[in-house]
C-alpha positions in Angstrom: 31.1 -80.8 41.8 28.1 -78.5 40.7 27.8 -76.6 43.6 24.5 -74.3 43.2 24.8 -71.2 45.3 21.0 -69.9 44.2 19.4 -72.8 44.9 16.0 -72.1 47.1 14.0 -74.5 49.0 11.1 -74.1 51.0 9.8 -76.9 53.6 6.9 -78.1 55.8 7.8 -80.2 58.3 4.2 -82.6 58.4 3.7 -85.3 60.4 2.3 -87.7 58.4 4.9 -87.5 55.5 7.6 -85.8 57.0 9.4 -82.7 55.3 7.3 -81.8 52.0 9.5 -79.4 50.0 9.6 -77.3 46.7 12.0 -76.0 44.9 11.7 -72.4 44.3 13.6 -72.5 41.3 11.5 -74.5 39.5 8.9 -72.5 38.3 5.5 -75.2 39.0 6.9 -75.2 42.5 7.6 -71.4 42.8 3.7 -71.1 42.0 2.4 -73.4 44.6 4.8 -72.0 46.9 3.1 -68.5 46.1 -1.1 -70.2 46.0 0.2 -71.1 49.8 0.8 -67.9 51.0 -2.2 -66.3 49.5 -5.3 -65.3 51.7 -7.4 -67.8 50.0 -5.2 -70.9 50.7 -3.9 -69.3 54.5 -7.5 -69.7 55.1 -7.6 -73.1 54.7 -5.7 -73.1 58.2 -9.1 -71.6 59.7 -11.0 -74.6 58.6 -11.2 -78.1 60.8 -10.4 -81.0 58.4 -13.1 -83.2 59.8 -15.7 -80.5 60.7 -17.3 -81.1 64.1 -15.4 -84.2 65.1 -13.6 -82.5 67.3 -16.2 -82.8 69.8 -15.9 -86.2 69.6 -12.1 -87.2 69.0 -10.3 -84.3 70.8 -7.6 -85.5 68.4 -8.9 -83.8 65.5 -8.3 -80.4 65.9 -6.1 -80.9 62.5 -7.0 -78.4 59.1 -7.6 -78.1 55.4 -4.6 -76.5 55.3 -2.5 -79.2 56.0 -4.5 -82.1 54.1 -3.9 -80.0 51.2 -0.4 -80.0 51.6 -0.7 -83.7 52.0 -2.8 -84.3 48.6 -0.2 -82.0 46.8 2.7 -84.7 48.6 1.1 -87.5 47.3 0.3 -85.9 44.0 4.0 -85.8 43.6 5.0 -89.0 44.6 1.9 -90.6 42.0 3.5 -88.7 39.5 7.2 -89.9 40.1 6.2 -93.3 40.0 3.7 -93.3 36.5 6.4 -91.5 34.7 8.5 -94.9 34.9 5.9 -95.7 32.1 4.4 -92.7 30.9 6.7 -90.0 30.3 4.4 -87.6 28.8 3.0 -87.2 32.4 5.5 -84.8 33.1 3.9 -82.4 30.6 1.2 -82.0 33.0 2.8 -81.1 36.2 1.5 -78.1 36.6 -2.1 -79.0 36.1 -2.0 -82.1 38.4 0.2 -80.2 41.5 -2.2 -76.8 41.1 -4.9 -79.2 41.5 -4.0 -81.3 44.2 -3.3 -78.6 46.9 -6.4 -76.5 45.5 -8.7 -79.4 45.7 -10.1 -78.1 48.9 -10.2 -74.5 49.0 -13.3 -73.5 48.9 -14.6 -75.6 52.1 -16.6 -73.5 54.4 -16.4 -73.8 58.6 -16.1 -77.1 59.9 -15.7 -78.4 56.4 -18.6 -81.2 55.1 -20.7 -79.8 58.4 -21.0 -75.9 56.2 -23.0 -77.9 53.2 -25.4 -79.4 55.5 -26.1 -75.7 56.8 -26.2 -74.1 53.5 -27.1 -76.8 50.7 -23.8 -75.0 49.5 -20.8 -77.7 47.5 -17.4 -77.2 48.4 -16.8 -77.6 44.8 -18.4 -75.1 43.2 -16.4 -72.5 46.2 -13.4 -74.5 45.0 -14.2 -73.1 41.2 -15.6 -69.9 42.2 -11.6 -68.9 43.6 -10.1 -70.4 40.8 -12.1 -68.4 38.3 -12.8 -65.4 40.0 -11.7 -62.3 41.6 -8.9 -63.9 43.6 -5.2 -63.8 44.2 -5.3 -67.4 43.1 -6.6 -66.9 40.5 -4.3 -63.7 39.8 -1.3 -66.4 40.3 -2.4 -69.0 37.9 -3.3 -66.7 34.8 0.3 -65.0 35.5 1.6 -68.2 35.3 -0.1 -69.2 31.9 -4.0 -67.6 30.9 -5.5 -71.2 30.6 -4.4 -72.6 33.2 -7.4 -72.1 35.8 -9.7 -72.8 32.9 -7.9 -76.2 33.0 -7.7 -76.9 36.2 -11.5 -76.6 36.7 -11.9 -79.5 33.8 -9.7 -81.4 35.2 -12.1 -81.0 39.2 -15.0 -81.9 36.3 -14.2 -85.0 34.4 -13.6 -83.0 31.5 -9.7 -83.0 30.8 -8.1 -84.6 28.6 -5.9 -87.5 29.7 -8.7 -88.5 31.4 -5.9 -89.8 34.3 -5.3 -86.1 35.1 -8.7 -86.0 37.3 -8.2 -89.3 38.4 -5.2 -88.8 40.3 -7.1 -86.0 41.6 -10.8 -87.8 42.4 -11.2 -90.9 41.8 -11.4 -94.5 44.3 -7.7 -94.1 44.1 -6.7 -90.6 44.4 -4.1 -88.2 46.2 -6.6 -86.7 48.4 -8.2 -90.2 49.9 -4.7 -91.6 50.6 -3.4 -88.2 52.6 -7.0 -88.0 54.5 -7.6 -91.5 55.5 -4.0 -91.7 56.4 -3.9 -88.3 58.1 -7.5 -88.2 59.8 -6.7 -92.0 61.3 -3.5 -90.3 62.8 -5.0 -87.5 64.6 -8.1 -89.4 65.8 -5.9 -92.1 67.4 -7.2 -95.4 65.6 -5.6 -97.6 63.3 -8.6 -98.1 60.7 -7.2 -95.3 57.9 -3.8 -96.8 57.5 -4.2 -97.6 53.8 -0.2 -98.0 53.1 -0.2 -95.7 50.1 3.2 -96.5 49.5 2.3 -100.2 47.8 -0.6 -98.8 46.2 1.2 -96.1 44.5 3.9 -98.7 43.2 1.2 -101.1 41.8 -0.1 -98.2 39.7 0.1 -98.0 36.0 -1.3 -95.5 33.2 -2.4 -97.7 29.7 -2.8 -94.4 27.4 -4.7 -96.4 25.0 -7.8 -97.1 27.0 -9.3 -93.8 26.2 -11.6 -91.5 28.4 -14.3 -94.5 27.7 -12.6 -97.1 30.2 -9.8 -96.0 32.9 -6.6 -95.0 31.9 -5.1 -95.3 35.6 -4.3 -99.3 36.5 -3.4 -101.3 39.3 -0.7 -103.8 38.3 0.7 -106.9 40.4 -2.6 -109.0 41.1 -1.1 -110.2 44.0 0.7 -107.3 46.0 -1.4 -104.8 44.6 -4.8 -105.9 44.6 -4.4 -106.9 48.1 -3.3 -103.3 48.7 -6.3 -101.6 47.0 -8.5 -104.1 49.2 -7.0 -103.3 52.2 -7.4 -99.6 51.3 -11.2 -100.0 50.4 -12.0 -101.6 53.6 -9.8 -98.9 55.0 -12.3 -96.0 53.9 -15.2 -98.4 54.8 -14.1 -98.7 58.6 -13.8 -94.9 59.0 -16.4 -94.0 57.9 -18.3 -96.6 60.0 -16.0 -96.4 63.2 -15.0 -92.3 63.0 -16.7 -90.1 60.2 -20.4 -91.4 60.7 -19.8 -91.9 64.8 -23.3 -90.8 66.6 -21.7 -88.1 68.5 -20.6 -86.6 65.4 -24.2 -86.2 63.8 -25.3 -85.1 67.5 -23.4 -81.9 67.1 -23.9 -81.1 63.4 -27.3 -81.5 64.2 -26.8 -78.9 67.2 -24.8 -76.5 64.5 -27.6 -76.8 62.1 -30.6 -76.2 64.7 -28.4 -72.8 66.1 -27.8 -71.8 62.1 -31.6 -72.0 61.9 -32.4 -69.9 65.1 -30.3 -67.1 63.9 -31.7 -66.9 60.2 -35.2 -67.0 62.5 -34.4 -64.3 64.9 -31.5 -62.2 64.5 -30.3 -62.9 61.0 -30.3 -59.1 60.2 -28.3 -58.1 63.2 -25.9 -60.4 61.8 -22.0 -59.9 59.9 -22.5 -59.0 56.3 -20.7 -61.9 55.6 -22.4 -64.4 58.0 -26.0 -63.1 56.8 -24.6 -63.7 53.1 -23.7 -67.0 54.2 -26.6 -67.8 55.8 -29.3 -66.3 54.2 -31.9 -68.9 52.9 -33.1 -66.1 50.1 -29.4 -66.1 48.4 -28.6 -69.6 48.2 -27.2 -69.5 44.6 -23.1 -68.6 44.7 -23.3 -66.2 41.8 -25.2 -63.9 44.4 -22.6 -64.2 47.3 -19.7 -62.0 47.2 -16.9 -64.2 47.2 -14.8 -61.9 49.6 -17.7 -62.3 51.8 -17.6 -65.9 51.9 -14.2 -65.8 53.0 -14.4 -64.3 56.3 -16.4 -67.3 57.2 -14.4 -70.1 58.9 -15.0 -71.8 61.8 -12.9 -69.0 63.9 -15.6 -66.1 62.9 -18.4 -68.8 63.1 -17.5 -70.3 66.7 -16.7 -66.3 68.4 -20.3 -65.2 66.9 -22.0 -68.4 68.4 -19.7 -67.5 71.8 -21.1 -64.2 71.3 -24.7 -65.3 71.4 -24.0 -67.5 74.5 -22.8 -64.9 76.3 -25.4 -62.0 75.1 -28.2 -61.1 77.7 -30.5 -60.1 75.0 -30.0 -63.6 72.9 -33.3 -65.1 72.4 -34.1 -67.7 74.8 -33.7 -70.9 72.7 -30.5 -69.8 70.6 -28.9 -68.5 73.6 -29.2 -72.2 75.3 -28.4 -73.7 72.2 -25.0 -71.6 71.8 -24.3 -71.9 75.2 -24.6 -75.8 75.1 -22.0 -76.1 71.7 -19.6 -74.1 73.7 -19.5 -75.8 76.2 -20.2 -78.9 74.9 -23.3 -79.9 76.4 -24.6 -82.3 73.7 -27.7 -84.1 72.6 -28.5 -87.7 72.8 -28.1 -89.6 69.7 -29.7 -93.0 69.1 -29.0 -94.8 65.8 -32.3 -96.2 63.7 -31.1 -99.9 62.8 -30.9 -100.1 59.1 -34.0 -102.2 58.3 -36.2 -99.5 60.0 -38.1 -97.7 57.6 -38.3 -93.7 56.7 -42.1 -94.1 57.6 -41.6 -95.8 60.8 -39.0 -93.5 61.7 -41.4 -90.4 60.8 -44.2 -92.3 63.3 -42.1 -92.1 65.9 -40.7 -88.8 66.0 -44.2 -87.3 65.5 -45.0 -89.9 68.9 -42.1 -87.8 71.0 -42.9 -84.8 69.6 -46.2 -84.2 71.3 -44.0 -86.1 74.5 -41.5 -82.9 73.8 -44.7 -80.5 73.9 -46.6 -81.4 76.9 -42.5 -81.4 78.7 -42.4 -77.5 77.1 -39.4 -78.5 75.5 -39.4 -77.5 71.7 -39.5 -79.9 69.5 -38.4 -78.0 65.9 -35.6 -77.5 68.2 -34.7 -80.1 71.1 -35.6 -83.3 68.9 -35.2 -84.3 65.1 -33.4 -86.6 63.2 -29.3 -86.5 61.6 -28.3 -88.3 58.8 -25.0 -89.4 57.0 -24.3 -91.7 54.4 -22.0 -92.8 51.4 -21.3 -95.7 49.4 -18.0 -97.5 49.8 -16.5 -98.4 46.1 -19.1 -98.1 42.9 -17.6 -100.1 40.1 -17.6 -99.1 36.6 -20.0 -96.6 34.6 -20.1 -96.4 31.2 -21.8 -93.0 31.4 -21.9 -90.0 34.0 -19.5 -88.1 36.3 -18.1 -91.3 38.4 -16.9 -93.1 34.9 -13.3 -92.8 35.4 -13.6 -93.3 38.9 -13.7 -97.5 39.3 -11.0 -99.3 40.1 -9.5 -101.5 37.2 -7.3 -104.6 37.3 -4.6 -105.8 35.4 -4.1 -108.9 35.9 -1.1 -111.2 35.4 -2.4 -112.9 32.3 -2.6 -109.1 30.7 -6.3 -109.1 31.2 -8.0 -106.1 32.6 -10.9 -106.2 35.0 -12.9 -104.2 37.1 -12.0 -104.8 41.0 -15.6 -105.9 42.0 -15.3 -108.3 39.1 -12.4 -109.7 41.2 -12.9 -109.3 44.6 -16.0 -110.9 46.5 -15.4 -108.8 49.1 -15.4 -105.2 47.1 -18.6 -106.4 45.7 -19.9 -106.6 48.5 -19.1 -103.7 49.8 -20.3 -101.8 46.3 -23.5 -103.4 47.0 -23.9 -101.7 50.6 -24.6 -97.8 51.0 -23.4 -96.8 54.7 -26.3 -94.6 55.9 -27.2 -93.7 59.4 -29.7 -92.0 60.9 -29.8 -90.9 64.4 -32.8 -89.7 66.6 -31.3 -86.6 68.4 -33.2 -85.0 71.5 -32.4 -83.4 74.7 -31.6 -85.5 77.4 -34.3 -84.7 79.4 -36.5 -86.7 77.1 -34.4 -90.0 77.4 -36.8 -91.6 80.0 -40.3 -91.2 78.1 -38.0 -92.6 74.7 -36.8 -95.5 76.0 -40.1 -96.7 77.7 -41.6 -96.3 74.2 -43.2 -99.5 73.3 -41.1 -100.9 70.6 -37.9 -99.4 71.7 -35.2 -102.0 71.8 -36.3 -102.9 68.6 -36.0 -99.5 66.7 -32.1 -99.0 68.0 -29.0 -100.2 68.3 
């Protein structure tokens, strides 16, 4: 018996996966144990994993932090299982794990809900700590000088195997199968329950498909396309049924309009770092300091908004408008049906607005529109960003296909973008909006 009296171990205990652990004797593990405990990544546990929806699922009070964790777990387990046929995947350990749990952390508060407020991507945040003036990126150019130069290709589409980013982002990927998975769990539905575990064991990586056509293959027609279906329809259903919900749009559209009301009237009595954040003048990242931009989570960003609510000399309108997201006093929120047009929608919201006037209820700030929207599965490109991203097919006969190719169902749902668009107005003006003429026809 090798009995190994140094051996180190460190473990979180999550509840979707169970105990997720690395070795702190091997050295790729050592440095993701060290990116965790840096003030970067520790601020991850400062940002909601699904933004506002709290208000609506009282569930999801869950973080970045730990969806990271997640996407690093699952990052592993991809790995274990594609080196059973390509053992060269183990060369880029490193590069995949880094990725994995850094994937997220340059989200701002309440996640996807910060981008809408600042026309700001997460990704370019994500890049800005791994390149910058960082401890991260201290950590990972200690470990080896290239290696947040890589790590940034790999977020772009640019490394080299091409399945590098697209166990990372891609219609298959570590971070879909721990969010779906983890977001279903603390909202209390069953929709996100993808079982990972059979599509990861129908993967395969062909290394001689080039960066032209995808690399990363499902295998087993039969077990595993019925897996990767199942998954698709998954994602489709949560974001139908959870992600896009009406409520959810009611209060990022309540976050946006108390955003704009500060910039408007007290933006210079403001934090440094929220008046960085905010300022519509500065809305390039090169002219944010990056220290800055870390202060802001939805902590700092809910106890100013609490501030205002409770501030005697808070203007009028902000101070109702904090007051109501505290205390959760939302909007209405109808949804548009789909066949309704941008034009028609623009008629009738100029029709309430002058309703909203003659009431004295602002209408740039009481009534306006929310929308959300993605696209469930695009199949292949042969150019641009998404090109590795489809899904392909091998299929018994050794033939390799594209899934919509395969599946009537995935076509259909690559054919169908899931946008909605909700009329949001205080409830005082429900009455005179539902005896508009034309009104059952305009909702659902």
């Amino acid at each position: 018996m090798n009995y190994k009296s140094n051996y180190k171990q460190r473990t979180y205990l999550d509840p979707i996966h169970g105990p997720i652990q690395l070795n702190l004797n091997d050295p790729t593990d050592n440095l993701l144990a060290q990116i965790i405990d840096t003030k970067e990544f520790q601020r991850l546990r400062r940002v909601r994993q699904m933004g506002s929806a709290c208000f609506t699922f009282h569930g999801a009070e869950h973080t970045r932090f730990g969806h990271s964790l997640g996407a690093l777990f699952i990052a592993k387990k991809m790995v274990s299982h594609l080196s059973n046929f390509l053992s060269e995947i183990n060369d880029f350990k490193t590069e995949i794990f880094t990725c994995a749990l850094l994937h997220d952390i340059g989200h701002g508060p309440f996640s996807h809900t910060a981008e809408k407020l600042t026309g700001l991507a997460h990704e370019n945040w994500t890049k800005k700590i791994i390149s910058g003036n960082s401890e991260v990126n201290s950590l990972l150019k200690a470990f080896r000088a290239d290696l947040p130069e890589k790590i940034i290709k790999i977020f772009e589409y640019n490394a080299s195997p091409l399945y590098l980013s697209q166990i990372i982002s891609g219609y298959i990927d570590c971070d879909r199968l721990d969010y779906l998975h983890r977001d279903s769990f603390f909202v209390g539905v069953p929709y996100g329950l993808t079982g990972e575990e059979r599509i990861i064991s129908s993967l395969e990586i062909d290394p001689g498909r080039g960066k032209v056509t995808s690399p990363l293959l499902v295998i087993n027609e039969t077990i595993g396309l019925d897996a990767v279906i199942h998954y698709l329809h998954a994602r489709y259903s949560m974001y139908q049924q959870v992600y896009q919900h009406k409520k959810n749009l009611s209060c990022d559209f309540l976050l946006r309009k108390i955003c704009n009301r500060i910039k408007e009237t007290c933006l210079k009595n403001t934090s440094q770092s929220l008046h960085d954040w905010l300022n519509p003048e500065n809305r390039t990242i090169e002219k944010i300091n990056l220290d800055s931009y870390l202060l802001i989570d939805d902590y700092s960003l809910t106890t100013f908004i609490q501030n205002l609510a409770c501030d005697s000399q808070t203007d009028t309108i902000l101070k109702d408008l904090s007051n109501r997201f505290m205390s959760r006093k939302l909007f209405k929120s109808l949804e548009f049906r789909q066949e309704i047009t941008k034009d028609k929608i623009n008629d009738i919201l100029e029709k309430i607005r002058l309703i909203s006037k003659a009431k004295g209820i602002d209408p740039d700030y009481y009534l306006g529109t929310e929308q959300s929207g993605t696209k469930p599965y695009e199949p292949y490109q042969v150019t641009g960003h998404k090109t590795g991203k489809a899904i392909f097919i091998k299929q018994q006969n050794g033939n390799i296909k594209e899934l919509s190719e395969i599946s009537g169902l995935v076509k259909a749902l690559s054919q169908e973008n899931i946008v909605k668009t909700c009329l949001i107005f205080k409830p005082e003006l429900e009455d005179e909006i539902k005896n508009t003429k034309g009104f059952q026809e305009l909702f659902k």
